[in-house]
GUDREN-992385 format. One record per atom (N, C-alpha, C): residue in one letter; x negated, y negated, z negated. Coordinates in steps of 0.05 Angstrom, whole numbers, padded with zeros to 5 digits, always signed. Example, Ala and Ser with C-alpha at 12.3 -4.5 7.8 and 13.67 -1.06 7.14 Angstrom:
<nodes>
a-00264+00114-00156/a-00246+00090-00156/a-00264+00066-00156/s-00257+00045-00142/s-00273+00021-00143/s-00258-00001-00157/
</nodes>
This chain:
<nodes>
x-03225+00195-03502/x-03231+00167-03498/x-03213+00157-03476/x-03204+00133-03482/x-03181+00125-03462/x-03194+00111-03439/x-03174+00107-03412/x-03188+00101-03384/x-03191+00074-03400/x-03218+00065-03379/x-03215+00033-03383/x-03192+00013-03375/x-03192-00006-03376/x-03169-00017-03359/x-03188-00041-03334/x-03174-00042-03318/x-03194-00063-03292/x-03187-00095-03297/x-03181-00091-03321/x-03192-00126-03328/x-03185-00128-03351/x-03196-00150-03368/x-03200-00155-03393/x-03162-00163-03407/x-03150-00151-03414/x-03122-00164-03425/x-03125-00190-03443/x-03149-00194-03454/x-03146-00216-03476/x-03156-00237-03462/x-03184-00242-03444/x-03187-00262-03425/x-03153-00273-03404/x-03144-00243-03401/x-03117-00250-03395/x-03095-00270-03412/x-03095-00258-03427/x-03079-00272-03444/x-03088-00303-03457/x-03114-00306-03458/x-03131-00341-03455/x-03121-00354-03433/x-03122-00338-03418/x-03111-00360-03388/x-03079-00363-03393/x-03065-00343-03400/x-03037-00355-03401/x-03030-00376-03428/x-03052-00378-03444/x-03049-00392-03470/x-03059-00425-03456/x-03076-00423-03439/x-03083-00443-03431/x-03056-00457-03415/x-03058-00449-03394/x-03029-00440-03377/x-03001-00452-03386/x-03005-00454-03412/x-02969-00453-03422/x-02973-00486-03444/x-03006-00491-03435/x-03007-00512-03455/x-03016-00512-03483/x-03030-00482-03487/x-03037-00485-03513/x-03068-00485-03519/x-03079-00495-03502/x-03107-00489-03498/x-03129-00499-03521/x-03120-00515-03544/x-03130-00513-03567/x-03130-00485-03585/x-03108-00478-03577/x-03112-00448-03605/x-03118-00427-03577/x-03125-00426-03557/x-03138-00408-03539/x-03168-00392-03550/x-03178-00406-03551/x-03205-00392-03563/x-03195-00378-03592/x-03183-00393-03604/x-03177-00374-03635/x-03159-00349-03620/x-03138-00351-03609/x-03126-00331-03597/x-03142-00301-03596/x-03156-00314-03574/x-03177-00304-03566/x-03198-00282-03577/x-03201-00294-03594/x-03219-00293-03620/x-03212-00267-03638/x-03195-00277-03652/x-03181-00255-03674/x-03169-00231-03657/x-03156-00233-03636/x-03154-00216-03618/x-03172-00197-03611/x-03192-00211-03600/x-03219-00186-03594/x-03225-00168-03627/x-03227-00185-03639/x-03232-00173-03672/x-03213-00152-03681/x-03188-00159-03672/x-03161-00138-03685/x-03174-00112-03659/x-03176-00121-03632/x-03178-00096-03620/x-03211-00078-03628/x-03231-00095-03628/x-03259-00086-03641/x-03255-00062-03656/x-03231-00078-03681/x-03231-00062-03702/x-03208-00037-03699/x-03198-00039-03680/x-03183-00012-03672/x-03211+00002-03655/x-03221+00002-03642/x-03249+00024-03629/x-03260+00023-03653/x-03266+00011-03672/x-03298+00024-03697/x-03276+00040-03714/x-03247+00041-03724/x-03238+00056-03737/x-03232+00076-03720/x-03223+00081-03691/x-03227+00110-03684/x-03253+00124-03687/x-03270+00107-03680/x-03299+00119-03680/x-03314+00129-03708/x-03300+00116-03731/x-03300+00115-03756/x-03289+00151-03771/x-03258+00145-03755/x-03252+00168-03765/x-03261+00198-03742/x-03257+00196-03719/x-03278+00215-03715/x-03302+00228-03730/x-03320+00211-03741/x-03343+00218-03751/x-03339+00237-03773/x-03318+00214-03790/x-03301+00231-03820/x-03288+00254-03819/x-03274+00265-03796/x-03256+00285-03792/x-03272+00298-03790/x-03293+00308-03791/x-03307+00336-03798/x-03322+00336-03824/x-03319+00315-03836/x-03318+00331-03877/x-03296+00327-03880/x-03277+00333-03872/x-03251+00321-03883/x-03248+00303-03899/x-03251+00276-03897/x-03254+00251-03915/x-03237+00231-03894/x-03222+00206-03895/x-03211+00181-03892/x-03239+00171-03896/x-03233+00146-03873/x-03252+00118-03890/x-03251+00106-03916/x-03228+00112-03927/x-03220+00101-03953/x-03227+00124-03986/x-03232+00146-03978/x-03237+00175-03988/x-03276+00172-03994/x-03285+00161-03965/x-03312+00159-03958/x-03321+00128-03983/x-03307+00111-03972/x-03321+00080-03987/x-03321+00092-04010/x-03292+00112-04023/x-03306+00104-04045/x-03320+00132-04063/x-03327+00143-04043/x-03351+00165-04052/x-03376+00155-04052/x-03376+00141-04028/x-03401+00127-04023/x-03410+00103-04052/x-03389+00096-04051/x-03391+00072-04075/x-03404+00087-04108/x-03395+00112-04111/x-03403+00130-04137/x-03434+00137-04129/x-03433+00145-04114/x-03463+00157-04101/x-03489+00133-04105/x-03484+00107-04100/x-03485+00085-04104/x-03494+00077-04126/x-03480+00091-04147/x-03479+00081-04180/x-03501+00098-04200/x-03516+00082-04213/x-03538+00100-04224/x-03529+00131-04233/x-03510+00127-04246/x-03499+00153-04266/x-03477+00163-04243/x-03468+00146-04219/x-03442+00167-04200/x-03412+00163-04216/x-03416+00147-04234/x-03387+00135-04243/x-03387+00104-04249/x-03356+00099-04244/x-03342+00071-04254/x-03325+00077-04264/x-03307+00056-04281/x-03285+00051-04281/x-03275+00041-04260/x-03241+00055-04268/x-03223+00057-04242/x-03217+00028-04231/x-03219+00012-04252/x-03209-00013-04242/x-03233-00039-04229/x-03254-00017-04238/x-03279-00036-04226/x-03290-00028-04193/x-03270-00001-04188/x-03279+00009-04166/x-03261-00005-04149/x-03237-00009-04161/x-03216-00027-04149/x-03231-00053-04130/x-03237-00068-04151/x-03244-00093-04151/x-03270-00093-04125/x-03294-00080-04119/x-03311-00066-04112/x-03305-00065-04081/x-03279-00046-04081/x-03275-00045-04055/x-03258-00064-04042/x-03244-00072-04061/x-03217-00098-04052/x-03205-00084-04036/x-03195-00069-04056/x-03166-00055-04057/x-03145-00052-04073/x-03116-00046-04075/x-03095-00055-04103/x-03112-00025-04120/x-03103-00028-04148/x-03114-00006-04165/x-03092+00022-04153/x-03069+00014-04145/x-03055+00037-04135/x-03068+00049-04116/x-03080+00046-04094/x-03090+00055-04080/x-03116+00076-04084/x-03138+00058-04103/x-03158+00071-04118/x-03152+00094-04134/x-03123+00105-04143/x-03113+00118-04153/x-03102+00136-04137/x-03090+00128-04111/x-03084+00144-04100/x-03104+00167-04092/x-03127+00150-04078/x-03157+00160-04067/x-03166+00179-04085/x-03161+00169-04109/x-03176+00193-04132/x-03160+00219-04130/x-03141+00212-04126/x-03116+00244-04139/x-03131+00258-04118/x-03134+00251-04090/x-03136+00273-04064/x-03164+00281-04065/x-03183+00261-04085/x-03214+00273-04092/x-03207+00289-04114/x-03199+00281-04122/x-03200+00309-04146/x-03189+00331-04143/x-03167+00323-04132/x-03148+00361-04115/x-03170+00372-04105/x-03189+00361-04081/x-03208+00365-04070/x-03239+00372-04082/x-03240+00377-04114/x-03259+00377-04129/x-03288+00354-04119/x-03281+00335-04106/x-03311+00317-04105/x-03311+00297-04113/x-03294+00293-04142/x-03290+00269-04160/x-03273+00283-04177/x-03279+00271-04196/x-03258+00284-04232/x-03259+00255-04246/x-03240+00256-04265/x-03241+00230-04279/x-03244+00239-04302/x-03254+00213-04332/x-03271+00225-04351/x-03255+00201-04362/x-03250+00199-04397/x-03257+00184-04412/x-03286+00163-04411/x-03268+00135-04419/x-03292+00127-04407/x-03301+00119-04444/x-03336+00123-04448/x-03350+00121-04475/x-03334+00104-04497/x-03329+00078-04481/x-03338+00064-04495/x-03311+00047-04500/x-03294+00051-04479/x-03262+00030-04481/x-03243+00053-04476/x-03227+00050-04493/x-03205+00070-04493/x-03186+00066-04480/x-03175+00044-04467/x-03158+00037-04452/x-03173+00031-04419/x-03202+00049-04411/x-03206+00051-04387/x-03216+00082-04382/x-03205+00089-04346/x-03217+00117-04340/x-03242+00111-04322/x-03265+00123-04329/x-03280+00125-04297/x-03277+00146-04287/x-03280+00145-04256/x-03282+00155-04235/x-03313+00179-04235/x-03315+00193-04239/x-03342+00205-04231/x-03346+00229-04202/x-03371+00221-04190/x-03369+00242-04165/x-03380+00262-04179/x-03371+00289-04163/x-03389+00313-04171/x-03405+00323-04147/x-03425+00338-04158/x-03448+00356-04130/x-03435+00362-04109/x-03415+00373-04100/x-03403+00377-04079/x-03398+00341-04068/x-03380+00334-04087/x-03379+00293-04068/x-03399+00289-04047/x-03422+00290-04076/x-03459+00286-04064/x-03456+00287-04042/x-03456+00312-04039/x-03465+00330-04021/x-03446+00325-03993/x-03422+00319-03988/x-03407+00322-03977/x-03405+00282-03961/x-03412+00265-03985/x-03422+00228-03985/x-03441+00237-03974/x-03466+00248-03972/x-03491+00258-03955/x-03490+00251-03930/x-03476+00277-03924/x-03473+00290-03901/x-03452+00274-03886/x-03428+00262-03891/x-03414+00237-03874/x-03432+00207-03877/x-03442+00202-03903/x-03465+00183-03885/x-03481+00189-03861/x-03488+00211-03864/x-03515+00206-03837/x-03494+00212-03812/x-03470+00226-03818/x-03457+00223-03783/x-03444+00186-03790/x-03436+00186-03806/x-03433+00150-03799/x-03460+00147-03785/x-03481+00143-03792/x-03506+00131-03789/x-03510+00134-03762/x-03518+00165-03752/x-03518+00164-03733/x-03495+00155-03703/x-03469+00167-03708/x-03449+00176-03687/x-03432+00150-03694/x-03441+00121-03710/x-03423+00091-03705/x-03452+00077-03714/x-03462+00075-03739/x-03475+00052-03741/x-03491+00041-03718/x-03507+00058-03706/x-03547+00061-03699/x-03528+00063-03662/x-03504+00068-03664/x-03498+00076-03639/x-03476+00041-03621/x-03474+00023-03633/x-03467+00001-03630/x-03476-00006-03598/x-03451-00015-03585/x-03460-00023-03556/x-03477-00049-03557/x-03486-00062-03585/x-03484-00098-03585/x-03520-00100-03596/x-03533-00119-03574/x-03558-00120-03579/x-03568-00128-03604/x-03585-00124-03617/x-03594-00126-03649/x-03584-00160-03647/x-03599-00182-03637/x-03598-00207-03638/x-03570-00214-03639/x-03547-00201-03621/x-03519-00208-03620/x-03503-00198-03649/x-03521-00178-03659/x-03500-00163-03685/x-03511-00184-03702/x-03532-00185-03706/x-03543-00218-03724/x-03531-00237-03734/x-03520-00250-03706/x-03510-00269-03701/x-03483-00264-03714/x-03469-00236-03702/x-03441-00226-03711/x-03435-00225-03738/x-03457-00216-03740/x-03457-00213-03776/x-03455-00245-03801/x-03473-00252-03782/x-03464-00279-03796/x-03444-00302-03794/x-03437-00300-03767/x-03405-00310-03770/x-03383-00304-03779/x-03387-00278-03781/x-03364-00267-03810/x-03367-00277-03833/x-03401-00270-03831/x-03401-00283-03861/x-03394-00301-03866/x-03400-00322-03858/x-03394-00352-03852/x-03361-00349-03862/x-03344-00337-03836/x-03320-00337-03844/x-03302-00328-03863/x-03318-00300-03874/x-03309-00294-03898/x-03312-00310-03927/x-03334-00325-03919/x-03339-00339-03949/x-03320-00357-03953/x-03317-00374-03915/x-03301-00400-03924/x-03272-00388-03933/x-03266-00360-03932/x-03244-00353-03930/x-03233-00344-03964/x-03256-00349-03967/x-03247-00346-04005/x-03250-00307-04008/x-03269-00292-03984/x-03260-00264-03995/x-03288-00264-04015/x-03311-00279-04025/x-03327-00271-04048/x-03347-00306-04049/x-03354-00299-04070/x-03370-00325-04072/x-03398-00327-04076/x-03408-00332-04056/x-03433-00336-04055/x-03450-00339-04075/x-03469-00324-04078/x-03500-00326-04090/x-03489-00305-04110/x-03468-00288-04117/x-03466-00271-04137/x-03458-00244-04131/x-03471-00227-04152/x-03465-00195-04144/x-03452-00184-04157/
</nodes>
């Protein structure tokens, strides 16, 4: 864990935004800033957790995502879509689950021009066991009082909707 530092760099950097005359985009500054750095501490803390099943965050979503699914399969391109990720990627994620035996891909029934993705007992087993260290060792472990993650939660939301990343009222 790295030393702290003895003052906030991004309150820093508000004051020189203010400072230089730009004190309208100070708070946005501000803002997206704390968020880019946020999200550098929850992905170390993220992958810590993962580096003892040997899984990525990206290995995990989408085990978790099969585990998820009544039968433990999709198609590849729906898992894509799912995670909002390019299909290359979902493809990539698969090759290193399947080298890794905790996903195989299948013919899919019913369209011949799609593959699903299916987890196997080991995935299970393996999606299990990195959920509950997610659960415990990042989710349940949050420095941010229930009322403040609330709140957090819904200004993303807020922002993500107006942001065009999904559209409300649909699953």
């Amino acid at each position: 864990m790295p030393i702290p530092l003895p003052m906030d760099p991004i309150a820093e950097a508000k004051r020189h935004w203010i400072n230089h005359g730009w004190s309208e985009a100070a708070n946005g500054m501000a803002a997206i800033t704390s968020i880019m750095r946020a999200q550098q501490i929850f992905l170390a803390r993220v992958d810590a957790a993962l580096k003892q099943h040997g899984l990525t965050f990206a290995r995990f979503e989408l085990l978790r995502l099969l585990a998820f699914t009544r039968d433990g399969a999709l198609p590849m391109a729906s898992a894509s879509a799912r995670l909002q990720v390019h299909p290359t990627s979902v493809t990539n994620t698969v090759d290193r689950l399947e080298r890794d035996a905790l996903v195989r891909r299948q013919a899919h029934p019913t369209d011949g021009r799609a593959t699903l993705v299916v987890i196997t007992d080991q995935g299970r087993k393996i999606t299990e066991d990195a959920t509950q260290s997610l659960n415990h060792d990042v989710f349940t472990a949050l420095e941010i009082p229930a009322d403040a993650l609330d709140s957090l939660i819904q200004t993303l939301t807020t922002f993500r909707l107006a942001a065009g990343d999904y559209v409300e009222g649909r699953r």
